[in-house]
PDB file of N, CA, C, O and CB in Angstrom:
ATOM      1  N   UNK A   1      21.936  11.797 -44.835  1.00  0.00           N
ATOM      2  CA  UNK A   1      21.057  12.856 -45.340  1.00  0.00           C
ATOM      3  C   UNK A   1      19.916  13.124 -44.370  1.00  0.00           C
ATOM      4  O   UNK A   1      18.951  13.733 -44.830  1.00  0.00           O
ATOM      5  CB  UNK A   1      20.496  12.480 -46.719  1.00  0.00           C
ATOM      6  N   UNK A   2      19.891  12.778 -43.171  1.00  0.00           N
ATOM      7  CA  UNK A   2      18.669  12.394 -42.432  1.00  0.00           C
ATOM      8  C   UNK A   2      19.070  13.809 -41.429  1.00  0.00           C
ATOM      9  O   UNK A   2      18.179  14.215 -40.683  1.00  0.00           O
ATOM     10  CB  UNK A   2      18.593  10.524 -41.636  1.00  0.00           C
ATOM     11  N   UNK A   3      20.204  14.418 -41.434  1.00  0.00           N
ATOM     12  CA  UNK A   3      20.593  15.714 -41.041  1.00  0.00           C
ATOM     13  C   UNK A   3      19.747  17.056 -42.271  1.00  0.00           C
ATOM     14  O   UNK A   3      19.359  18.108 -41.764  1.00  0.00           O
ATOM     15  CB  UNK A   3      22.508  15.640 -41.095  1.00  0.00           C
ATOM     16  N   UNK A   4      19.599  16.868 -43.520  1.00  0.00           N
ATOM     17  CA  UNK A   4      19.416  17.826 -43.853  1.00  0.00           C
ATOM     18  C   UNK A   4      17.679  17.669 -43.911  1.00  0.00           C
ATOM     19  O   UNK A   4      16.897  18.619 -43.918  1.00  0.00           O
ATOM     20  CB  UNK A   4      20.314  18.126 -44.997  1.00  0.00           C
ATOM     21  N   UNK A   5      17.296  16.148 -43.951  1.00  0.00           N
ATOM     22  CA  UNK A   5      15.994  15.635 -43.632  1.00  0.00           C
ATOM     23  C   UNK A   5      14.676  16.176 -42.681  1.00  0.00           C
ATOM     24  O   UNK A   5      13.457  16.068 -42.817  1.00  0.00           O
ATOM     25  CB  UNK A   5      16.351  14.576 -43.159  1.00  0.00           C
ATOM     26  N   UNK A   6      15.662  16.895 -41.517  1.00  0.00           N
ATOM     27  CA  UNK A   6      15.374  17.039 -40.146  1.00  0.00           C
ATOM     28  C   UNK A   6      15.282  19.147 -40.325  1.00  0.00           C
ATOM     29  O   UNK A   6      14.654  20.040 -39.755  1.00  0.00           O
ATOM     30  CB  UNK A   6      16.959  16.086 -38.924  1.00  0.00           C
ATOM     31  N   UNK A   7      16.407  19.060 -41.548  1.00  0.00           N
ATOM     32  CA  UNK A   7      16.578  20.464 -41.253  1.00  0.00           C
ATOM     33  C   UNK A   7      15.445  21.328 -42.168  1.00  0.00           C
ATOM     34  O   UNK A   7      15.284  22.527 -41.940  1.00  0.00           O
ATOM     35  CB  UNK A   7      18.186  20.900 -41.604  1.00  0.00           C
ATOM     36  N   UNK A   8      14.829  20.773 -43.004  1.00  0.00           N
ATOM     37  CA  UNK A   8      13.901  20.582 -43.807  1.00  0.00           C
ATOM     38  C   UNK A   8      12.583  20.454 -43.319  1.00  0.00           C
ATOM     39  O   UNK A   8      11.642  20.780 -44.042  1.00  0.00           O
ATOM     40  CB  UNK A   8      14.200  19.663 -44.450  1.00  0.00           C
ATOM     41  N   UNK A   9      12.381  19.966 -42.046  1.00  0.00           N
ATOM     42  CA  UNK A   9      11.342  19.666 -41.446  1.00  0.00           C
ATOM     43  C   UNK A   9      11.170  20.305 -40.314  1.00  0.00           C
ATOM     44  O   UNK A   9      10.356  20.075 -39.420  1.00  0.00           O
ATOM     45  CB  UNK A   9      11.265  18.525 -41.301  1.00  0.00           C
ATOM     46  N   UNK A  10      12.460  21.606 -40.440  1.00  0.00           N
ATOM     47  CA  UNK A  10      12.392  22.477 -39.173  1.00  0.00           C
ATOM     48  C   UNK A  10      12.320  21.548 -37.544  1.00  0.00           C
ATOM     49  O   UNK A  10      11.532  21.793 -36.630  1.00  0.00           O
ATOM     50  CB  UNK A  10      10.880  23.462 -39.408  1.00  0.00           C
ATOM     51  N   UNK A  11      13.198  20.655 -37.558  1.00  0.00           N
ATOM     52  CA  UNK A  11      13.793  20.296 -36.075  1.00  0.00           C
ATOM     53  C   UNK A  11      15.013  21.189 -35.742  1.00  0.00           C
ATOM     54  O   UNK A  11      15.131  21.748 -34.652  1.00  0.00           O
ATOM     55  CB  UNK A  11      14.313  18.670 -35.978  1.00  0.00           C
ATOM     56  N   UNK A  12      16.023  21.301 -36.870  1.00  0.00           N
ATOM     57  CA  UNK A  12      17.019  21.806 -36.855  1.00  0.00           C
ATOM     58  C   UNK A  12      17.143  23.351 -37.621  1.00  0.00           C
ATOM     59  O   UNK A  12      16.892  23.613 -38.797  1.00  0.00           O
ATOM     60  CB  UNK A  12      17.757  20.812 -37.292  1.00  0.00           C
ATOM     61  N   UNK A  13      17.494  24.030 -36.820  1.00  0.00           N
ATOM     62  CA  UNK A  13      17.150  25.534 -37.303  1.00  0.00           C
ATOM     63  C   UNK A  13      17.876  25.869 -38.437  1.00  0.00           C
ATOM     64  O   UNK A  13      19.105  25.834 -38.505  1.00  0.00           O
ATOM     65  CB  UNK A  13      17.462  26.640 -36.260  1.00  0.00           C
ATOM     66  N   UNK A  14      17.187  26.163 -39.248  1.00  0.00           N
ATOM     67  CA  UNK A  14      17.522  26.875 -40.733  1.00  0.00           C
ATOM     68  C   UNK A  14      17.189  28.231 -41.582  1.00  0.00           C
ATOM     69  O   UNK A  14      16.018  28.608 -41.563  1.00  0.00           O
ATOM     70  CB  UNK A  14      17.070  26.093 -41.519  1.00  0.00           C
ATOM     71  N   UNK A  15      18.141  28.985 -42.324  1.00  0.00           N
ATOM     72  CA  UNK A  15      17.176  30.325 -42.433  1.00  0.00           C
ATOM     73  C   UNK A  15      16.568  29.897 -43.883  1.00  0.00           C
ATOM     74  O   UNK A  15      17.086  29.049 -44.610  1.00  0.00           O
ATOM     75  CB  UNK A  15      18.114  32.094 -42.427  1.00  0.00           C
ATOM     76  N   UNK A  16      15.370  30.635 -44.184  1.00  0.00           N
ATOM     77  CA  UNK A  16      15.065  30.387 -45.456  1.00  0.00           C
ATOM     78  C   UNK A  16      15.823  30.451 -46.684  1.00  0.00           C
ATOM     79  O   UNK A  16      15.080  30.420 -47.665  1.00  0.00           O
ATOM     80  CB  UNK A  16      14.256  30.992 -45.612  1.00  0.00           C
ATOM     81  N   UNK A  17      16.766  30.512 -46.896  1.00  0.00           N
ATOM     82  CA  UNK A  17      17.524  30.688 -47.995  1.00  0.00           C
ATOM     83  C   UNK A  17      17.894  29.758 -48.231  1.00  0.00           C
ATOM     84  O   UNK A  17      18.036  29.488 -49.423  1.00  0.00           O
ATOM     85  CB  UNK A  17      18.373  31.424 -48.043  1.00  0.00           C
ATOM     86  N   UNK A  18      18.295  28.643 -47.069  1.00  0.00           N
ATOM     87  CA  UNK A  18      19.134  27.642 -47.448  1.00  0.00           C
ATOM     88  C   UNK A  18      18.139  26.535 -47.153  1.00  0.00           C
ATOM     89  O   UNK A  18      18.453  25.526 -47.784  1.00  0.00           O
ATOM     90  CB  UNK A  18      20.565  27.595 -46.701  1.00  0.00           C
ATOM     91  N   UNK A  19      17.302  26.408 -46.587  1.00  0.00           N
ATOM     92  CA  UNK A  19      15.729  25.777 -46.778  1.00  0.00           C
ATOM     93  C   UNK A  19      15.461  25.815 -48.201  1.00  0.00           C
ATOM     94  O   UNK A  19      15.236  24.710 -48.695  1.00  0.00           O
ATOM     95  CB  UNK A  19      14.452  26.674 -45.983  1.00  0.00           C
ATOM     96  N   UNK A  20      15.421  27.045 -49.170  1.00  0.00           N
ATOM     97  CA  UNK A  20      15.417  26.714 -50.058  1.00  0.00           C
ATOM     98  C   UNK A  20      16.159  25.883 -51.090  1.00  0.00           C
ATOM     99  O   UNK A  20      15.741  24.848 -51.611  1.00  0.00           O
ATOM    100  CB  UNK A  20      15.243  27.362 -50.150  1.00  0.00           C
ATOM    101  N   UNK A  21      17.284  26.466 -51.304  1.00  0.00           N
ATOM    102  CA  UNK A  21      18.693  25.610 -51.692  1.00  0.00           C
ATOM    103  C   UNK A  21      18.475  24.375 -51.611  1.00  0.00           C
ATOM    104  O   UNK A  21      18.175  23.739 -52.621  1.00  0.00           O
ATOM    105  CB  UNK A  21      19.931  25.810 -50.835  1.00  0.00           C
ATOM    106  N   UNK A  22      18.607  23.651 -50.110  1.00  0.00           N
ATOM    107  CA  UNK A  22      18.426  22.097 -50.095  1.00  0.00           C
ATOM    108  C   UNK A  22      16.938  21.923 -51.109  1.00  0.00           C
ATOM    109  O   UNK A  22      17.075  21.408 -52.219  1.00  0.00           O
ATOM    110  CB  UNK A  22      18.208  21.428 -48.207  1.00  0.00           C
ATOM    111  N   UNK A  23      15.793  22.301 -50.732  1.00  0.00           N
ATOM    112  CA  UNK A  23      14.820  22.240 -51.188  1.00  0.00           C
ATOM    113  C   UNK A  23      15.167  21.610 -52.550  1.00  0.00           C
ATOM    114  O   UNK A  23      15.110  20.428 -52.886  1.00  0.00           O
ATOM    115  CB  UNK A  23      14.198  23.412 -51.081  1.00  0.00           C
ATOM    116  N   UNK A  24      15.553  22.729 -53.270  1.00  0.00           N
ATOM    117  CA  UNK A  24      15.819  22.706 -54.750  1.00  0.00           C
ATOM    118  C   UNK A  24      16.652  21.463 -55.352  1.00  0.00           C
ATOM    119  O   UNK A  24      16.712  20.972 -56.479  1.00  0.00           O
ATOM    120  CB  UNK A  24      16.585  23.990 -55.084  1.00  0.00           C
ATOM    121  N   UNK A  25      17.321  21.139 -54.014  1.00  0.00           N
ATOM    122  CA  UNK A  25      18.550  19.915 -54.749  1.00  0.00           C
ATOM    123  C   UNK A  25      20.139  20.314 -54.776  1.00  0.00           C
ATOM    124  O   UNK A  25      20.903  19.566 -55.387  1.00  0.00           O
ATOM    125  CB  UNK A  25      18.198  19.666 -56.571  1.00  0.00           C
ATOM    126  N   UNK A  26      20.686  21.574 -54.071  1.00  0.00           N
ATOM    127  CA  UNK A  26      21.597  22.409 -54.821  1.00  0.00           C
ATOM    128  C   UNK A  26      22.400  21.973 -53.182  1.00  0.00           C
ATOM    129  O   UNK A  26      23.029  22.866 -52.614  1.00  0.00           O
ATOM    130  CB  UNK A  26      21.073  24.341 -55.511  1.00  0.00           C
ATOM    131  N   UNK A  27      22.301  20.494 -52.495  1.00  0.00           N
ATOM    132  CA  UNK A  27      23.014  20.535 -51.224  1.00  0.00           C
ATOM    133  C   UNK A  27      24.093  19.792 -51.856  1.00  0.00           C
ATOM    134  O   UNK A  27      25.096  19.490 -51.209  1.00  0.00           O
ATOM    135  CB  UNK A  27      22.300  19.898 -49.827  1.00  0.00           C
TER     136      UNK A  27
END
């Protein structure tokens, strides 16, 4: 989980939509 950890913390490029999604719990 240290992949979506990272992607969350903007190391790894993400668009906001799915920034949100994980956010929410919905990975």
């Amino acid at each position: 989980m240290d992949y979506y950890s990272r992607m969350i913390n903007g190391d790894i490029p993400i668009n906001s939509i799915e920034k949100i999604t994980l956010i929410s719990g919905n990975n």
